[in-house]
Every structure is written in structure tokens, then in C-alpha cells.
Backbone bond lengths (Angstrom), bond angles and torsions (degrees), N, CA, C in turn:
res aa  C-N    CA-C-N  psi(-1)  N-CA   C-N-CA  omega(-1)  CA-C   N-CA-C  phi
1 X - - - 1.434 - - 1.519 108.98 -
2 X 1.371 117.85 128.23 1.197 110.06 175.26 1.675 116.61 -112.35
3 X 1.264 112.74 159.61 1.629 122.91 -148.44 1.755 100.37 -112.87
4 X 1.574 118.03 137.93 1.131 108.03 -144.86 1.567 90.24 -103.00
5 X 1.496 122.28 29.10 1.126 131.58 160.99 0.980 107.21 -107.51
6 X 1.317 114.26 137.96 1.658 122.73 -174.92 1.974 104.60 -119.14
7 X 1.152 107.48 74.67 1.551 112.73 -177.22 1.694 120.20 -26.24
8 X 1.342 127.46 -17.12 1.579 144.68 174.37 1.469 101.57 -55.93
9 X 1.488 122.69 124.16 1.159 105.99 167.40 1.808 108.51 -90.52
10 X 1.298 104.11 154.51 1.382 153.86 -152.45 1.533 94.16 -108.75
11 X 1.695 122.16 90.55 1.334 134.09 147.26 1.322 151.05 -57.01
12 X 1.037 144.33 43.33 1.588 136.23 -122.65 2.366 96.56 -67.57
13 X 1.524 77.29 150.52 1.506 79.38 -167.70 1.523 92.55 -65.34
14 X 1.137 119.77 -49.05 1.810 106.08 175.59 1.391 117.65 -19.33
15 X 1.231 118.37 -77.62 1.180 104.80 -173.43 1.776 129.79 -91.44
16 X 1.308 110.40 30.14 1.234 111.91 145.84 1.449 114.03 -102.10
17 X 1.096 130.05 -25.51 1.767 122.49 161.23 1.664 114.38 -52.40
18 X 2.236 120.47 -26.96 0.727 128.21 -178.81 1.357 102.07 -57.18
19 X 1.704 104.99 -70.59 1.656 126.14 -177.66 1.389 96.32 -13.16
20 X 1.327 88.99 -82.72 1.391 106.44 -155.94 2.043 122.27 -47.38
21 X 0.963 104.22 -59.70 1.530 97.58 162.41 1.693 134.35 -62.77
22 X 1.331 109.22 7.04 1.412 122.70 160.70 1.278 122.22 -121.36
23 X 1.349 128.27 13.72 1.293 158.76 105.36 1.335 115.23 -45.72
24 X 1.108 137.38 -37.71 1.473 141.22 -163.83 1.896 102.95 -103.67
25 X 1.422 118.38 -15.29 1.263 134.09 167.41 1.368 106.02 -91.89
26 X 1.211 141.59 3.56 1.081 100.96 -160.16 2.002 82.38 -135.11
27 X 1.688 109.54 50.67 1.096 104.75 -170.82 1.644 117.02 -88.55
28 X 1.368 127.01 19.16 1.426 125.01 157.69 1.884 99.58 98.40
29 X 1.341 114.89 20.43 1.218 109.44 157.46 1.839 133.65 -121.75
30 X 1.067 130.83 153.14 1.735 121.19 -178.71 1.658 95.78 -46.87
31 X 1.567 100.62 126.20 1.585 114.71 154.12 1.400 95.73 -105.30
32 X 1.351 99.64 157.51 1.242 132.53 155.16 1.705 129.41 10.97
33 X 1.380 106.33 -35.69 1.348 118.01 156.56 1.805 108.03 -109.12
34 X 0.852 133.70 -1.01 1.352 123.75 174.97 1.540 91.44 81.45
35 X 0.953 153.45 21.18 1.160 145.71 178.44 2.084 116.16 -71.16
36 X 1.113 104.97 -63.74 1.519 132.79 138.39 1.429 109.81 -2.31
37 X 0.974 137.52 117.32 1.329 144.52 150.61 1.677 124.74 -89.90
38 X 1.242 129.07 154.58 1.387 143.65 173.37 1.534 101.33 -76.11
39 X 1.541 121.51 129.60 1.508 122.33 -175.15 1.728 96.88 -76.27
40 X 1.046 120.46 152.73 1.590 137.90 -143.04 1.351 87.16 -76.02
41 X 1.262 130.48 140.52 1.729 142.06 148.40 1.684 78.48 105.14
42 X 1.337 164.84 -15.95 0.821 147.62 -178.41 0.876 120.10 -62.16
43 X 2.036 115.92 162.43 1.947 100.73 -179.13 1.471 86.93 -94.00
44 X 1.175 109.13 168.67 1.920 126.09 160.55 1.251 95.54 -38.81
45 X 1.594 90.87 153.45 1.888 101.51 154.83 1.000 116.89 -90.17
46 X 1.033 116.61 145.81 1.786 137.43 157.98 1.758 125.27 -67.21
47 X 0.908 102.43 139.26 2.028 90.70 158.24 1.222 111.79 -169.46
48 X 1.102 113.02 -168.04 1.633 117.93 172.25 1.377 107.75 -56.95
49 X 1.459 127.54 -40.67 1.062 111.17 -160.28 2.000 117.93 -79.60
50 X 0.919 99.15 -30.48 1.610 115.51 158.04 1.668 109.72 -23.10
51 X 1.803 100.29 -75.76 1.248 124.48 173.56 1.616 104.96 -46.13
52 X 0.689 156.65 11.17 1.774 168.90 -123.54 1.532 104.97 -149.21
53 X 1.164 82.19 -71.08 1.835 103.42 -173.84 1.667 111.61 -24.19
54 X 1.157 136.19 123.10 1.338 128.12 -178.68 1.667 97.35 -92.76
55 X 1.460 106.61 157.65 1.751 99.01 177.16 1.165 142.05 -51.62
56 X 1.546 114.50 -20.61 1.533 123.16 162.39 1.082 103.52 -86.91
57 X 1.743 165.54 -36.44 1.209 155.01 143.82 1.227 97.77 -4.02
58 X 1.577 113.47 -80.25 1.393 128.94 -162.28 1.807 95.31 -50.73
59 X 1.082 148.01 -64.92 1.494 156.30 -129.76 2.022 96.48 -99.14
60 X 1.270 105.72 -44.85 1.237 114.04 -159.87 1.546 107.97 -98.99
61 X 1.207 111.13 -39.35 1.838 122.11 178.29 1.716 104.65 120.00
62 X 1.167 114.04 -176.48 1.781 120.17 -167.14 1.705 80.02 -111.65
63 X 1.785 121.96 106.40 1.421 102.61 149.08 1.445 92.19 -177.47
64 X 0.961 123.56 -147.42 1.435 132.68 -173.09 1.506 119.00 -84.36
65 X 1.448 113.26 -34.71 1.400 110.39 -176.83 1.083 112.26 -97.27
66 X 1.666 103.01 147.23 1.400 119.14 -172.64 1.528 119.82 -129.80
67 X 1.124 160.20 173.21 1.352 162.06 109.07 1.738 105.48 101.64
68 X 1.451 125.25 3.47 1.090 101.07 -138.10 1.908 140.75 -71.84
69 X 0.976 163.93 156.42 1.157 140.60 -138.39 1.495 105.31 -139.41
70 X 1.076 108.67 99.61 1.414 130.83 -152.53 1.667 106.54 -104.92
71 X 1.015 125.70 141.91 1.576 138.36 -169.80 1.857 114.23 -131.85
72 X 1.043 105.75 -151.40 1.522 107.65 -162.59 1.955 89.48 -76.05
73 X 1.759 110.24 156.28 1.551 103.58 169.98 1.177 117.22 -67.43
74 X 1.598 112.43 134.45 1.396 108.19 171.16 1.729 112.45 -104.65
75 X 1.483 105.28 126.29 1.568 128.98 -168.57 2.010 107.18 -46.57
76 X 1.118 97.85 -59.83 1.488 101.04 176.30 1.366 119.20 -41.93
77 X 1.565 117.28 -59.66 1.297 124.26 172.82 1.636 128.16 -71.42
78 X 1.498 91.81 -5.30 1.522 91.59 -169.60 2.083 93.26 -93.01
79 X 1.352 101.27 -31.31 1.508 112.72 173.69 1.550 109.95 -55.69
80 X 1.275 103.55 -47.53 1.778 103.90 -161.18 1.782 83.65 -70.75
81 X 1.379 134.74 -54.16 1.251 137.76 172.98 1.706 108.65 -30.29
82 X 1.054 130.70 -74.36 1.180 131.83 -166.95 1.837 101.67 -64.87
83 X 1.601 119.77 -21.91 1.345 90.98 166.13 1.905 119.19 -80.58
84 X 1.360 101.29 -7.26 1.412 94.14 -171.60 1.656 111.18 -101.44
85 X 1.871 104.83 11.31 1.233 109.84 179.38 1.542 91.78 -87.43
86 X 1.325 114.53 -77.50 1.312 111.92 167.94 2.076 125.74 -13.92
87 X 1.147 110.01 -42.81 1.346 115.39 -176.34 1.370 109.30 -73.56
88 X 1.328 120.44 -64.15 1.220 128.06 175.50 1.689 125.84 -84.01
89 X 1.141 117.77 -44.47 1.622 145.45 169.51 1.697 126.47 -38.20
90 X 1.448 91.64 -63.62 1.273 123.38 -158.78 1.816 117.07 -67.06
91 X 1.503 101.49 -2.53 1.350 101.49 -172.96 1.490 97.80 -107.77
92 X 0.809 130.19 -5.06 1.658 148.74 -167.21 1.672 103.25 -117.96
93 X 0.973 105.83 -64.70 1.663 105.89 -154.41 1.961 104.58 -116.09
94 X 1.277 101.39 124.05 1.474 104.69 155.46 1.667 117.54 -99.43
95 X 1.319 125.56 -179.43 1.094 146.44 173.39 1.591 107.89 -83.75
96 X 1.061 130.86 -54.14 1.510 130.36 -141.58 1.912 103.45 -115.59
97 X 1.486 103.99 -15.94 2.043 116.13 -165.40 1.411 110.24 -152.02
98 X 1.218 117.36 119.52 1.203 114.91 150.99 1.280 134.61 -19.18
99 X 1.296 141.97 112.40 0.923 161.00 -168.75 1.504 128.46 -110.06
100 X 1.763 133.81 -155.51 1.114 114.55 166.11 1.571 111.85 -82.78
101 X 1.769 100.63 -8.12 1.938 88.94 171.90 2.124 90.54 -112.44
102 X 0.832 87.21 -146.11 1.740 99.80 -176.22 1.700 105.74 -90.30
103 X 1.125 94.36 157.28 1.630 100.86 -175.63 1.585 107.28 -76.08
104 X 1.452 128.09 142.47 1.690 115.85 -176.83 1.678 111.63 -119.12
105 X 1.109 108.98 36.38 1.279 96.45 -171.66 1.794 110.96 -106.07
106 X 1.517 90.45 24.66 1.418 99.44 -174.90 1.414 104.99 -157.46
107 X 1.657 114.65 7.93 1.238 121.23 -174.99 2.093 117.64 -74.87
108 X 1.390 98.05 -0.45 1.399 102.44 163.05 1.591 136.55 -82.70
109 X 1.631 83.61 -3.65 1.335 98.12 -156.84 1.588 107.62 -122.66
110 X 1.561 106.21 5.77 1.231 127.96 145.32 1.781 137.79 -115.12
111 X 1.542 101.45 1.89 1.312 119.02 178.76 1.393 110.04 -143.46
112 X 1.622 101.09 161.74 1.611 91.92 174.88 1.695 100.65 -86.06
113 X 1.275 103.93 -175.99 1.506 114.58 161.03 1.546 134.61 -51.08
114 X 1.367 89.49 -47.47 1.572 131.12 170.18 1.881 104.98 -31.94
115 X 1.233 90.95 -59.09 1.419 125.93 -155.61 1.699 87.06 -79.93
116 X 1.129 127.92 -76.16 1.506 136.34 171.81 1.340 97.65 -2.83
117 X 1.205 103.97 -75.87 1.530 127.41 -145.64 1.672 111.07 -78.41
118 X 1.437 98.88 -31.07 1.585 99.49 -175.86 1.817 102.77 -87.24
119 X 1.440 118.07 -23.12 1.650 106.55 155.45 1.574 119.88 -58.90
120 X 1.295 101.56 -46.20 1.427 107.88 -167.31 1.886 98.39 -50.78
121 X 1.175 114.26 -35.34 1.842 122.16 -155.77 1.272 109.87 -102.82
122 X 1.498 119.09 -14.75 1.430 134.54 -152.30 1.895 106.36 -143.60
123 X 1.265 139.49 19.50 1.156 116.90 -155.03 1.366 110.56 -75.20
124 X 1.268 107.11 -18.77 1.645 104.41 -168.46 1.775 108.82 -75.85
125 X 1.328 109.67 -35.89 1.229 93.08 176.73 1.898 114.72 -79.85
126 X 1.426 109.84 -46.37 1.379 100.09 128.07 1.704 125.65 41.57
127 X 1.240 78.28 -126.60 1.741 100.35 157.57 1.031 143.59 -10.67
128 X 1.552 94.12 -58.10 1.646 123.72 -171.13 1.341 106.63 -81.29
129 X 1.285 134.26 -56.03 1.504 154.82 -156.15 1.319 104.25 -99.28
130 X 1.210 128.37 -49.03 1.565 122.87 -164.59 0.910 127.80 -63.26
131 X 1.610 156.13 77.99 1.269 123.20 -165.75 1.475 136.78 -53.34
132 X 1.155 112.67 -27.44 1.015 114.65 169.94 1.569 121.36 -70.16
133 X 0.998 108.61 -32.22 1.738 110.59 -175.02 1.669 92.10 -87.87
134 X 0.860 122.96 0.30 1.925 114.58 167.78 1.280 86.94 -97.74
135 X 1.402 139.33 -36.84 1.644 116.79 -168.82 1.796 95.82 -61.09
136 X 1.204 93.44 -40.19 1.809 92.34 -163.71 1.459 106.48 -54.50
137 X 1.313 118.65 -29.49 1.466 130.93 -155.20 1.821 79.22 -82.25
138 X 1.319 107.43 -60.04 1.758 103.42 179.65 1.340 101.15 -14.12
139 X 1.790 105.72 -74.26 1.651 126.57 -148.28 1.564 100.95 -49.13
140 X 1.552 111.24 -55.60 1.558 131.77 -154.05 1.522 111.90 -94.44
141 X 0.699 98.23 -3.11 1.941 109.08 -179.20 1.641 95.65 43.05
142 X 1.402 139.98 35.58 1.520 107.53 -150.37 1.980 67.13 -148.49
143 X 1.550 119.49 135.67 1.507 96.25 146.03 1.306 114.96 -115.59
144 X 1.343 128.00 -171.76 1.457 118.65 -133.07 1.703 89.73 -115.35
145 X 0.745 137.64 95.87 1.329 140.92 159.57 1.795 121.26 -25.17
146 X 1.525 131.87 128.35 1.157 129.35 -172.25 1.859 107.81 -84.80
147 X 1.140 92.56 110.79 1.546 94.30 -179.88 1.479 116.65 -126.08
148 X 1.154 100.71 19.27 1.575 115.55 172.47 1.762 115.27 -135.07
149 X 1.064 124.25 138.43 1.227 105.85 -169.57 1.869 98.55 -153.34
150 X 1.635 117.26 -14.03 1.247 113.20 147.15 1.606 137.40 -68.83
151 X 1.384 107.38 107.58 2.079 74.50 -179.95 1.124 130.81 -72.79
152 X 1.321 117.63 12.93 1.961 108.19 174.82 1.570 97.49 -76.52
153 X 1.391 120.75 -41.46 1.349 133.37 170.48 1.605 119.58 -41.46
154 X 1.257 112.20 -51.59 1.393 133.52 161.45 1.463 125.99 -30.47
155 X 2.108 83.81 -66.10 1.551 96.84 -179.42 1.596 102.66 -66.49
156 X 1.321 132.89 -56.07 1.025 133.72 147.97 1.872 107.86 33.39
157 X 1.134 84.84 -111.08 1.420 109.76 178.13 1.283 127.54 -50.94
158 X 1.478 108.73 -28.03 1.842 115.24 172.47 1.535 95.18 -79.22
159 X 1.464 142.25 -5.63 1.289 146.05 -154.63 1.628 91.76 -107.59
160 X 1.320 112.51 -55.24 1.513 127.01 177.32 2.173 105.67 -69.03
161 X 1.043 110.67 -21.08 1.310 110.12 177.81 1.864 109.94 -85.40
162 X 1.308 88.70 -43.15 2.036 85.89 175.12 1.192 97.58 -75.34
163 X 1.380 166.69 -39.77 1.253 163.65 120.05 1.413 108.16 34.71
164 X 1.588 108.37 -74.29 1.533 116.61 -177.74 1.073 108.14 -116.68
165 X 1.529 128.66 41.79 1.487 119.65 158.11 1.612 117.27 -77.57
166 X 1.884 105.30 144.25 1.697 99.04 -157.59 1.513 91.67 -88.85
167 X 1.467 92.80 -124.19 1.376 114.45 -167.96 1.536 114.44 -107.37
168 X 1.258 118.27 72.28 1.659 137.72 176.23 2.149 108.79 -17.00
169 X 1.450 101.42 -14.82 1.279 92.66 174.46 1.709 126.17 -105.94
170 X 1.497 91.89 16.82 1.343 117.40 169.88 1.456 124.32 -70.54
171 X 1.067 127.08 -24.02 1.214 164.35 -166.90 1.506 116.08 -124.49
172 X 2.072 111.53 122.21 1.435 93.00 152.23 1.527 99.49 -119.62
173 X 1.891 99.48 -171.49 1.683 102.73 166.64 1.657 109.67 -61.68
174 X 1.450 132.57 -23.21 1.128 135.32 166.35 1.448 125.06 -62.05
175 X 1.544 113.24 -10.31 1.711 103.04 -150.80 1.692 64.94 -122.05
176 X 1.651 116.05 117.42 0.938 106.89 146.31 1.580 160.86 -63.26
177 X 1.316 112.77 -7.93 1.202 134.05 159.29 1.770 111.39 -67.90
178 X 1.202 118.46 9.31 1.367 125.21 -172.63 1.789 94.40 -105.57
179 X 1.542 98.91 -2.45 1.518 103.41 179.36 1.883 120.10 24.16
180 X 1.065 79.12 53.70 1.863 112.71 172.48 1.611 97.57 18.93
């Protein structure tokens, strides 16, 4: 006698075509929001858009600021900076240790200003385009969320960052904690 239950479970092809293409997304590189991370020991990705980058892009960052011409620190701005590092900054990034973003207390002395400021205003595109800021994304699995979007605010904080930048020979491109 046979039983009109058939104990086998019963897959619908739907949702193994589902499986499978969200499996097939979820292959360890930045999508579209940068959300995505690079699987660990990997190099960055490449793409067309890389190839894009004009030479100050590459040197300066993808954003609005350009050239800028910077003089001795000024205390006021570097103050109002350090309160808006703290506000926005401070949960991500220290001065002196690696953190869930890179340590900055030497980040002048691996970037221009330029560059500072156009992550700080720009990360999402950022992300996407930079190679270098996707290597970082490699390092940090974390991308950096835009939480600034004035640039006096911006400058702000790149004002409060030369402030307490240490000693650049603390750090090499070898010592990874120099968070490249």
C-alpha cells in the first residue's frame, strides 16, 4: 500500500534559482553601495572606473576640494574641529591606534589634505572609485559613512587633524598599523 505522503522534501525551483543568485552576490567584493567587503588577503578590485581617475583624483581624492593652500594651524578652527571630530569622528577613528577606521595621527603624512577632506565630504563615492580607499575598505571591512557634508565643517576637522599630527616616522608602508 502506498501512502499519499511522500516524506522527501519538496524544493520549489523558485527558490533555489533564489539561493543561488544571492549566493552569487554575495562574492566578497564592493557593490554598489560599498557595503561589501574584499575577502581578507585579497588585492583590491580593479575596474574601469579606477582607469577614470585623472592624476589629481588619484593624489587628491574624488570630491570637490582642490589645491588647497594651507598656512600655520589656526587654534580656533582647529578647536571647533576637534569638537566635530569627537561628534562625528570619534566612534570610528582615534588619533594615536587603529581603530574601526585607521589611526589619524599620522594621516597627513600619508595623504594630502585635499584627499582628507574630499573622504571626509565624499566617502561613498570614495569607496567605489578609489583604489586605495577600497584597499582600506580591504584592511577595515567597515566603509566610512558620510557624516559631514558642509566643508567649513570638513575643513574643520582637517584643521583639528594637523593640530595633533605625531611623528610620521612612526609608521612605515610596511608596518601595518601605519594603516597605509
Amino acid at each position: 500500500m502506498t501512502s499519499a505522503f511522500d516524506p522527501r522534501p519538496r524544493t520549489p525551483l523558485s527558490f533555489v534559482l533564489l539561493a543561488a543568485a544571492a549566493l552569487a552576490a554575495c562574492g566578497g567584493t564592493p557593490d554598489g553601495d560599498g557595503a561589501a567587503v574584499a575577502d581578507a588577503g585579497s588585492a583590491p578590485s580593479t575596474s574601469n572606473s579606477d582607469a577614470e581617475l585623472t592624476a589629481v583624483e588619484l593624489e587628491q581624492g574624488i570630491g570637490p576640494v582642490r589645491d588647497l593652500n594651507l598656512e600655520g594651524v589656526d587654534p580656533a578652527l582647529a578647536e571647533a574641529g576637534e569638537a566635530a571630530f569627537t561628534q562625528k569622528c570619534s566612534a570610528c577613528h582615534k588619533v594615536e591606534e587603529r581603530y574601526v577606521g585607521p589611526r589619524l595621527g599620522t594621516v597627513l603624512s600619508r595623504r594630502r589634505p585635499e584627499f582628507v577632506m574630499n573622504m571626509v565630504l565624499n566617502a561613498n563615492e570614495m569607496v567605489k572609485r578609489h583604489p586605495v580607499v577600497k584597499e582600506l575598505l580591504g584592511q577595515f571591512y567597515t566603509p566610512m559613512p558620510v557624516q559631514v557634508t558642509d566643508p567649513d565643517e570638513a575643513r574643520a576637522i582637517l584643521e583639528y587633524l594637523r593640530s595633533v599630527q605625531t611623528d610620521s616616522t612612526a609608521s612605515s608602508p610596511a608596518d601595518p598599523a601605519g594603516d597605509r
